[in-house]
C-alpha positions in Angstrom: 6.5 -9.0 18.7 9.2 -11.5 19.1 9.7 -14.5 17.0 8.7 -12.9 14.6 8.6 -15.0 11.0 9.7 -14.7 7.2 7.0 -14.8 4.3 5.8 -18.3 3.2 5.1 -19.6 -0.1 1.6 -19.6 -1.2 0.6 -22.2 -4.3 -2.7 -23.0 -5.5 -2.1 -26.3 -7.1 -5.0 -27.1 -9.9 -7.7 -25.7 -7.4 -11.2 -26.4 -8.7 -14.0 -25.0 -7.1 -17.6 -24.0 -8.6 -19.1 -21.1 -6.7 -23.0 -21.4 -8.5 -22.6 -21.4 -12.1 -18.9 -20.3 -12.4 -16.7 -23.3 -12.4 -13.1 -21.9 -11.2 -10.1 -23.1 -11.5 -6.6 -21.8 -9.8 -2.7 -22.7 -10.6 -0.6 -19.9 -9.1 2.3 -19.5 -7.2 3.4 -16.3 -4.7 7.1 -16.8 -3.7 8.2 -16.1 0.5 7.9 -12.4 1.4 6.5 -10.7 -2.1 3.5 -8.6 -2.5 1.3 -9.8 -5.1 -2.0 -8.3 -6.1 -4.9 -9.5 -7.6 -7.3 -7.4 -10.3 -9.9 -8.6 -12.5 -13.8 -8.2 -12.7 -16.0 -8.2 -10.5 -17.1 -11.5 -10.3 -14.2 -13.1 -11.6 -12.9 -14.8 -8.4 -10.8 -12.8 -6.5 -12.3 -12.6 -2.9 -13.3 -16.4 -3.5 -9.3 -17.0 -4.2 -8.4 -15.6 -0.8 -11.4 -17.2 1.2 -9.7 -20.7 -0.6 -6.2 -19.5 0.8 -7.6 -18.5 4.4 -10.1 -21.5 4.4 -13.1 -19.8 4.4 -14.2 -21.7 1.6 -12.9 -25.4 0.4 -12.0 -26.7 -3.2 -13.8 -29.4 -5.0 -10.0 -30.7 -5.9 -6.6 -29.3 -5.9 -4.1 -28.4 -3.3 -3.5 -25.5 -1.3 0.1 -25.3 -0.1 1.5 -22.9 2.6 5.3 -23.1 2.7 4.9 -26.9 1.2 2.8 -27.8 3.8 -1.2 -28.8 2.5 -3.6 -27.1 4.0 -6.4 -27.8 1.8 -8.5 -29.3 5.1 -7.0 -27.6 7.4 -9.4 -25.1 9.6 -9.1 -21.2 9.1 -7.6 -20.5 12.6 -5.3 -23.5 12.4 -4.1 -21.7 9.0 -0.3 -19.5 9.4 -2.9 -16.9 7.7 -4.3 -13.2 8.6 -7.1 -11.8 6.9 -8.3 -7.9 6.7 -11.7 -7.0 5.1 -12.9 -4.1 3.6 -15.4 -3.9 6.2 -12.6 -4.2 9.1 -14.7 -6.6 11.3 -14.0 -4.7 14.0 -16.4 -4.7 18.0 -18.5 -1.2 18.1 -18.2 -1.8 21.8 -14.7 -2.5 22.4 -11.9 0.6 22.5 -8.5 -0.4 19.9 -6.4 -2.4 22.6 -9.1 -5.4 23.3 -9.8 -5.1 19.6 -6.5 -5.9 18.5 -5.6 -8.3 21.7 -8.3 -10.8 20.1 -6.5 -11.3 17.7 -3.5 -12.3 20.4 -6.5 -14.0 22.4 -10.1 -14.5 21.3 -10.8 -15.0 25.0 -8.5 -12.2 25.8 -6.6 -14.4 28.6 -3.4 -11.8 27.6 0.3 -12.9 29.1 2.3 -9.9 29.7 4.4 -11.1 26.3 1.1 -10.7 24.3 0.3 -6.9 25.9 3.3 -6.2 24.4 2.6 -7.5 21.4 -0.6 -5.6 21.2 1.3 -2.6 21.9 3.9 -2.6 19.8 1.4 -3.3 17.0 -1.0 -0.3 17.7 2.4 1.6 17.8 3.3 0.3 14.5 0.6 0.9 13.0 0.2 4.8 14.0 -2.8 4.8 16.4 -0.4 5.0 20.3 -2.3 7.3 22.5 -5.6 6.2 20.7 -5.7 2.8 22.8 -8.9 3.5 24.5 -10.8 5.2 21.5 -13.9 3.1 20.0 -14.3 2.4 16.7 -16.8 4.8 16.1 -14.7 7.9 17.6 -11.8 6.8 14.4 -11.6 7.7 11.1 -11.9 5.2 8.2 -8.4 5.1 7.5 -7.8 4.6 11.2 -10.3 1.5 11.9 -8.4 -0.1 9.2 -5.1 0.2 10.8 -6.9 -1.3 14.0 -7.7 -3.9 11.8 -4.4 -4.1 10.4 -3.2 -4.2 13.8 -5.3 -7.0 15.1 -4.1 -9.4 11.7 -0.2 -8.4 13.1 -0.4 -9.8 16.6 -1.2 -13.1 14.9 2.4 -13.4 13.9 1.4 -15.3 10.8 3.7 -15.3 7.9 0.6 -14.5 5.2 -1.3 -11.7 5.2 -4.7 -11.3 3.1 -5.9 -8.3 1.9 -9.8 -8.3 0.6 -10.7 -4.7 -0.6 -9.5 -3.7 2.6 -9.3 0.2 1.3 -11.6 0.0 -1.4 -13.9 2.5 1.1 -11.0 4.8 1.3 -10.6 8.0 -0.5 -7.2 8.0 -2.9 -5.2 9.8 0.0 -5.9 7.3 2.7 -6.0 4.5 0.5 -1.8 5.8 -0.3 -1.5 6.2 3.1 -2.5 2.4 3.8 -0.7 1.0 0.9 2.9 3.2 2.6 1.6 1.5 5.6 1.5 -2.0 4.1 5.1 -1.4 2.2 6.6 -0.6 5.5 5.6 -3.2 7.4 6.6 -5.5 4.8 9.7 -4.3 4.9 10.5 -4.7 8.5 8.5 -8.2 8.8 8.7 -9.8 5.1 5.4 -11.5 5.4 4.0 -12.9 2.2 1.0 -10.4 1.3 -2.0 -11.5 -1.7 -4.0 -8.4 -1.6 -7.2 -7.7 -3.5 -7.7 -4.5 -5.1 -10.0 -2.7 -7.9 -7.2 0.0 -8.7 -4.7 -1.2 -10.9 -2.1 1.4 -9.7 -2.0 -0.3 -6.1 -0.2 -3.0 -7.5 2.7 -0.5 -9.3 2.3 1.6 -5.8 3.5 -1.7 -4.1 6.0 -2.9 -6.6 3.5 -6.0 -6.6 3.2 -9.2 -8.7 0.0 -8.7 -10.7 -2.4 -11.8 -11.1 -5.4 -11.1 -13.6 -8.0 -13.1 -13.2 -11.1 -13.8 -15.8 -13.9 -16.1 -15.5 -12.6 -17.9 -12.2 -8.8 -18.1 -13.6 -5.4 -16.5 -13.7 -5.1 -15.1 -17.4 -2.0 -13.4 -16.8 0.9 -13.1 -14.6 4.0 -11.2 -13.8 5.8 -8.3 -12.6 2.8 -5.4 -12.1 5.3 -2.7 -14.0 5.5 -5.2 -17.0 2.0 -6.0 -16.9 0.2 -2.9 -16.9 3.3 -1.0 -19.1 1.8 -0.6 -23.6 3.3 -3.8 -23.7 1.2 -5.8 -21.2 -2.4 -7.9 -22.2 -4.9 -7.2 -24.3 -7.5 -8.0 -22.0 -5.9 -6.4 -18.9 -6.1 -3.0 -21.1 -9.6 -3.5 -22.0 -10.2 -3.9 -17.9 -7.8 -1.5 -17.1 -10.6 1.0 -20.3 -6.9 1.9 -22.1 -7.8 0.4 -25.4 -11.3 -0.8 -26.9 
């Protein structure tokens, strides 16, 4: 994949939005090419902070700003952000290649630069010789590198992570997070990745964002976080103390 791009900043700038009865409210900022992960409740915001970042979902007030740029109103696909579910969103009737060249193409009108593309992601992502396999004939762990895939042809300097291995038992789910540190490695994108287990976030050498009731509560280096000295309320969530 050529022209390929560093991570971009990613600040939620006093970002108000009420999703029913919970009024949220957001002030963070990720710096160019880290890994940050997000941990909290369920219920407390997390998914609706990415759908904010990816435009799935639009504040009441505030700013959303990708490399300084506001992109508050901007559209989802106009955004220099990829998203991966937990469900993977992948076509039961298309094999890997076409589902990873719409995310090159969503009318699949492919250049010979953008075959290569897809290529080179399947490749990265473990799954060459597997090109022409459906979804259904792949494991869990390989639908989501399909998926993973797909986001990387985007070339987009942010990548999203809701869940995405939440479904995964705890030797897949390593073997996507190895996945993830590797390719962040070679490509520096900016990652804000949503997770349930705590030890993803020390895994990935991560910034840790705890979020409570629709806000950041704490912030800062996962090892410090999560270490006896960290939060209060992160050990009650994490069940260490009482």
């Amino acid at each position: 994949m050529s022209g390929r791009r560093k991570g971009a900043e990613v600040a939620l700038k006093d970002v108000r939005f009420n999703y029913g009865e919970m009024r949220m409210h957001f002030d963070l900022t990720v710096p160019p090419a880290r890994i940050a992960a997000i941990i909290g409740p369920s219920g407390s915001g997390k998914s609706t902070l990415l759908n904010l970042i990816a435009g799935f979902e639009t504040p009441q007030s505030g700013e959303i700003l990708i490399n300084g740029v506001d992109v508050t109103r901007i559209a989802p696909e106009e955004r220099p952000v990829s998203m991966v579910f937990q469900d993977n969103n992948l076509f039961a009737h298309l094999d890997v290649e076409t589902n990873v060249a719409l995310g090159r193409s969503p009318k699949l009108k492919l250049t010979d630069a953008d075959r290569a593309a897809v290529n080179s992601a399947i490749a990265r992502v473990g799954l060459t010789g597997k090109e022409k396999r459906k979804p259904e004939a792949l494991s869990g762990g390989e639908r989501q590198r399909v998926a993973i895939a797909r986001a990387l042809v985007r070339n987009r300097p942010v990548l999203l992570l809701d869940e995405a291995f939440a479904s995964l038992g705890p030797a897949l789910r390593n073997q996507m997070l190895d996945l993830v540190k590797a390719l962040h490695q070679e490509m520096s994108m900016t990652i804000l990745m949503v997770t349930h287990h705590p030890e993803d976030a020390l895994h990935l050498d991560a910034m840790l964002f705890f979020l409570e009731n629709g806000a950041v509560t704490a912030r800062g280096p996962a090892r410090k976080l999560l270490s006896d000295t960290g939060p209060a309320a992160l050990k009650r969530y994490m069940g260490t103390v009482t």
